[in-house]
Every structure is written in C-alpha cells, then in structure tokens.
N, C-alpha and C positions, 0 to 999 in steps of 0.2 A: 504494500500500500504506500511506503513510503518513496517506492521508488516512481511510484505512478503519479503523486504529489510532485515531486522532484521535475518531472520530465513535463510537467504540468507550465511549472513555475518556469521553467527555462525557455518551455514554447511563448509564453504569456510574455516575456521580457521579449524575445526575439519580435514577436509580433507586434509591439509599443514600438519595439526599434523598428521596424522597415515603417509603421505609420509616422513615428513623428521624421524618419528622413524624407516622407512621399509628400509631407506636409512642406519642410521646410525647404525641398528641393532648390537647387541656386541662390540661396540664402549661403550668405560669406563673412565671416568676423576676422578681427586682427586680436592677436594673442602677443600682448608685451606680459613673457614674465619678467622683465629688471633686465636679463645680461643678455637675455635675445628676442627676437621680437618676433612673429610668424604672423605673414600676410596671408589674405586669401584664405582661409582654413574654412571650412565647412561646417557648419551649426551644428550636427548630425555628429560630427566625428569628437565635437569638443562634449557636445552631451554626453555620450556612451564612451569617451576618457574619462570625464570624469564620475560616470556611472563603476569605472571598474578601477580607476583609483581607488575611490572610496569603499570598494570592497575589500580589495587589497589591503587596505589601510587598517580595516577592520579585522579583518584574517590578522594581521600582524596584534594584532590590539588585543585579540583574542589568545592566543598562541599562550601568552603570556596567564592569564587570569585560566585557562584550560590544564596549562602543567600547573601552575598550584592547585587547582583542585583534585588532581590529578596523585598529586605529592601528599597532600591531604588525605587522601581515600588509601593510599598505600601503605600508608603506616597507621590509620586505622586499621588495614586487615592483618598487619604483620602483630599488632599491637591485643589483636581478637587471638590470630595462630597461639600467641604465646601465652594466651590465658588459658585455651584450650590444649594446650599442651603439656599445662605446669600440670604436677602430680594431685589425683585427687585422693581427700581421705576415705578409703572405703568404708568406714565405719563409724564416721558423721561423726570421730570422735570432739573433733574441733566446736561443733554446733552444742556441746555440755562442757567445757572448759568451765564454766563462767559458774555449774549450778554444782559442779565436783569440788571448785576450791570452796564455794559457801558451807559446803558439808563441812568440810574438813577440817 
C-alpha cells in the first residue's frame, strides 16, 4: 500500500510539473545569486530547482534528527538485552529479603 501511495505522490508532483511549465511556457527570469548572474533561465526550471533543493535540504536536515533517534532506540534495546539477560532468582528469594530480616 505504501508503495502505491509513493508512486501516487510522485505521479501527482510530475503532473503539477508538466502543468505549471505548459502554463508558464516562454516565460524567462534573471537569476543574480551575488558572484554570478544567469540570464534567460526559464520559470519552470527555477520552480522545480528549487522544488528539489529544498528537498535535498530536508533529506540533509533529517539525516541528522533520524541517526539520533536511531542511536536512541539502540541502546534502548541493548539496555532491555541486558536486563533480560542478567541472572534471574529462581526462587523469588529476593521478593522476602525484607519480611526474613523482620523475623529475625
């Protein structure tokens, strides 16, 4: 299901992109970032750059907040292994410690 979501969403972005270039067709901007300057560039091309920068961007943003949670959950389970590892007492002697010294 989720791949059918996925291939959904990718058609739905593709099909934005061919309408808003069919829309903007021959429509032309100048792009000064500061050290270089691009004439002539196409509406189209600067939307869906900066559609997949900012995914990019994201992806990198994420990367980051993913391995900590990541690193989090891993030593929760190493942290569960060694509870479930450590020796148990068969005889629940543990669980009357407290009403054997009162006796005594």
């Amino acid at each position: 299901m989720r791949r059918l979501v996925g291939a959904i969403g990718v058609l739905v972005v593709l099909a934005a992109a061919m309408v808003f270039e069919a829309l903007n067709q021959g429509r032309w901007v100048d792009l000064d970032f500061g050290f270089v300057t691009l004439y002539r560039v196409p509406v189209a091309w600067v939307a869906l750059g900066g559609l997949l920068v900012g995914m990019l961007l994201m992806l990198a943003v994420g990367i980051r907040s993913d391995l900590k949670v990541r690193r989090i959950l891993r030593e929760r389970l190493r942290a569960e292994d060694r509870e479930e590892r450590a020796p148990v007492d068969r005889y629940q002697q543990d669980l009357f410690q407290e009403e054997s010294q009162e006796r005594s």
